[in-house]
C-alpha positions as CSV (number, residue, x, y, z in Angstrom):
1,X,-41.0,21.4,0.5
2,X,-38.9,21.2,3.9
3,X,-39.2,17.4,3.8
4,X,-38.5,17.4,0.2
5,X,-34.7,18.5,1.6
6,X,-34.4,16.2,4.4
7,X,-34.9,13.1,2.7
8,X,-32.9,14.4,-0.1
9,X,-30.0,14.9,2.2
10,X,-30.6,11.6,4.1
11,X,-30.2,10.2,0.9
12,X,-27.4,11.4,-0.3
13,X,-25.9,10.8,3.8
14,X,-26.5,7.3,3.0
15,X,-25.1,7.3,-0.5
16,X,-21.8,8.8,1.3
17,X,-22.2,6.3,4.3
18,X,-22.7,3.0,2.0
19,X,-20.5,3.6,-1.0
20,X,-18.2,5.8,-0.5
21,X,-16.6,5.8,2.8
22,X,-15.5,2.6,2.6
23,X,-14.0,3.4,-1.0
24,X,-11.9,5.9,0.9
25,X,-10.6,4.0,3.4
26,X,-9.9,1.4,1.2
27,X,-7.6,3.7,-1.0
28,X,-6.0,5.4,2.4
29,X,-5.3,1.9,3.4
30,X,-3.5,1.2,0.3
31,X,-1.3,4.6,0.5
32,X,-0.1,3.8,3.8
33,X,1.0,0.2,2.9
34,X,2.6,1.4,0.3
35,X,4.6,4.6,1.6
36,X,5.7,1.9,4.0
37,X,7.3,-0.8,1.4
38,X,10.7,-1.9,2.0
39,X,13.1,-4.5,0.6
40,X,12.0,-7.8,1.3
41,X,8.7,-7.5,1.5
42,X,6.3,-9.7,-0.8
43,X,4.0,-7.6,-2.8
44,X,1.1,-8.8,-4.9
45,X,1.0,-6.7,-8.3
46,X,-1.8,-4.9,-9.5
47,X,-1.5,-7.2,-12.3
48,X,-1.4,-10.6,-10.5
49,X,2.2,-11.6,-10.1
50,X,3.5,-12.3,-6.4
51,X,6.8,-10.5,-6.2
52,X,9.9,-9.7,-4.1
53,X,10.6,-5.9,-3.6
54,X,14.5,-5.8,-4.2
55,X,15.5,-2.2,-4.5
56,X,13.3,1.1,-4.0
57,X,14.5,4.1,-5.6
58,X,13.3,7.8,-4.8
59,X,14.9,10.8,-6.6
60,X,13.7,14.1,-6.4
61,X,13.2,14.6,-10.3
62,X,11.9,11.4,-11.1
63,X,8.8,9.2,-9.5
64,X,9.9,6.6,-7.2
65,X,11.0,3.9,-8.7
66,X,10.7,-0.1,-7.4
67,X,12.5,-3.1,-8.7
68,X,10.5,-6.8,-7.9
69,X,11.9,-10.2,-8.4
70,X,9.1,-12.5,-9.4
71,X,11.4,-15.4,-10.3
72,X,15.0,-15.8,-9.5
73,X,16.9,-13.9,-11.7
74,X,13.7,-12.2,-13.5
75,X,13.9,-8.4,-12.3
76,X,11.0,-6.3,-12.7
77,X,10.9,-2.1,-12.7
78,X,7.7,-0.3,-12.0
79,X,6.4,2.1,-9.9
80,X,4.7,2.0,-6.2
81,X,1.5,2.3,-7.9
82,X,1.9,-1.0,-9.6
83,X,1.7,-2.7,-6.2
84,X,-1.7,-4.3,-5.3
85,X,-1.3,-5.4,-1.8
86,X,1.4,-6.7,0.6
87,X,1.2,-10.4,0.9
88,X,4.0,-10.5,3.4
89,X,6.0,-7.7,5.7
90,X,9.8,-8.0,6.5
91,X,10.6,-7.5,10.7
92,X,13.3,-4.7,10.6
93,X,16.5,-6.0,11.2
94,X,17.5,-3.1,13.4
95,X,14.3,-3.6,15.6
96,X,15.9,-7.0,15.8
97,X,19.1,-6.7,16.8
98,X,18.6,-3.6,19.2
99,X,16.5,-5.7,21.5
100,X,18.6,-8.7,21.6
101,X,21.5,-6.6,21.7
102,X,20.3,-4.6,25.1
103,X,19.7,-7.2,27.4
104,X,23.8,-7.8,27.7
């Protein structure tokens, strides 16, 4: 019986292990890029269109709310979650300018 439990548990350690870990990490991954989205940055949607983010707006009564530019002049509204993955981060300007700016 006692070895009935241990290799139930190992199994279910590796089930854990192999499948889902990674799936969580993946997902935490994903909620940090996006909590971190700012305009500028190139996004890939979740449903395949490369994108500009050109506004982000956060109210209190309302989920946050992003505005993409996939072609010039085409604006798109949608929410965070409609992000896939960031193709390509913007430097911060202030970063920029503070380090250049010290050296005087």
């Amino acid at each position: 019986m006692d070895s009935y439990v241990i290799v139930l548990f190992a199994v279910i350690g590796a089930f854990y292990v192999i499948l889902l870990r990674p799936v969580i990490q993946q997902q935490k991954k994903h909620k940090s890029d996006i909590s971190r989205l700012q305009v500028g940055d190139e996004v890939l949607t979740s449903g395949g269109f490369y994108a500009i983010v050109r506004e982000i707006n956060t109210q209190e009564d309302r989920e946050t709310e992003i505005v993409l530019e996939a072609a010039p002049g085409l604006l798109l509204r949608g929410t965070p979650s409609a992000v896939g993955s960031v193709v390509h981060r913007v430097a911060k300007a202030a970063e920029d300018t503070s380090t250049s700016g010290s050296g005087s």
